[in-house]
N, C-alpha and C positions, 0 to 999 in steps of 0.2 A: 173269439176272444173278446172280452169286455172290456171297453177301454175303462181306466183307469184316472179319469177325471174328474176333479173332484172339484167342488166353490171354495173349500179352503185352500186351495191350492195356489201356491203362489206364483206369479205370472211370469218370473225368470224360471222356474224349474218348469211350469209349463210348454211355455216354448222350450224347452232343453230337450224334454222331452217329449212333445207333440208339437214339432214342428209346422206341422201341415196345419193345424188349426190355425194359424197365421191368417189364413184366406178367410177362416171366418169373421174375423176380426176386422180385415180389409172390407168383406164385401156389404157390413153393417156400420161403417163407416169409425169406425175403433184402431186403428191401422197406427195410432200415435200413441194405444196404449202397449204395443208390443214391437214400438222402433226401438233401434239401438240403444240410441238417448234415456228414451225411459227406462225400458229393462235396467240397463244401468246405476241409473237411480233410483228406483222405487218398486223393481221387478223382486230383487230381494224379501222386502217386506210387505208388496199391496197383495191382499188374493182374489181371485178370482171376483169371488163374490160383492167385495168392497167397491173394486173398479165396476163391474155392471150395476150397483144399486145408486154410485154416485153420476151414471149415466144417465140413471131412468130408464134401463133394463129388467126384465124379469130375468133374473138369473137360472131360474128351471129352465125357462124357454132357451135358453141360449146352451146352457150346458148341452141340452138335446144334439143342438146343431153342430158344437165342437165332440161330440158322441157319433154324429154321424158321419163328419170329418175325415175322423178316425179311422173310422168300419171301412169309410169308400177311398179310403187314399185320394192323393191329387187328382185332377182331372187333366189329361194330358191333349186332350183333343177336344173342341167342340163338336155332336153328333151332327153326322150331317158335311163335316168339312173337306173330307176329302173328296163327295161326290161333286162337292162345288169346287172344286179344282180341276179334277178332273174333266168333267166339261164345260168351264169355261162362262166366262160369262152371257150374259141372255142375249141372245139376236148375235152370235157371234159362229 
């Protein structure tokens, strides 16, 4: 299925409905364009596209990422974490 995100899209109906693109947001350091506070205020009417151009983002590039967001759902585990649990720290 092809997600359905679009740059005119406005940044309250986005997170409404792609939740999980939140973490991209987070992890490009945007995380105060999709708090509470904001959405609130300006989630209504800012879109996508407006918010990444007045960031000095390339908006293609990013749409990509909130596209792939999408496709891979959250990631619930880091790879690799349970074998480091399992045994344990080094020299132990």
């Amino acid at each position: 299925m092809e997600p359905n995100i679009r740059l005119d899209m406005r940044l309250g109906k986005l997170m409404e409905e792609y939740p999980e693109s939140r973490a991209v947001f987070d992890a490009h350091g945007l995380g105060n364009l999709v708090s509470a506070e904001s959405l609130q205020a300006v989630g209504p009417f800012l879109t996508l596209e407006t918010a990444l151009k007045a960031h000095d983002i390339a908006p293609s590039e990013f749409l990509k990422l909130l596209c792939a967001s999408r496709d891979s759902g959250p990631i619930m585990e880091a790879p690799g974490m349970s074998e480091a649990e399992i045994q344990g720290p080094p020299g132990s």
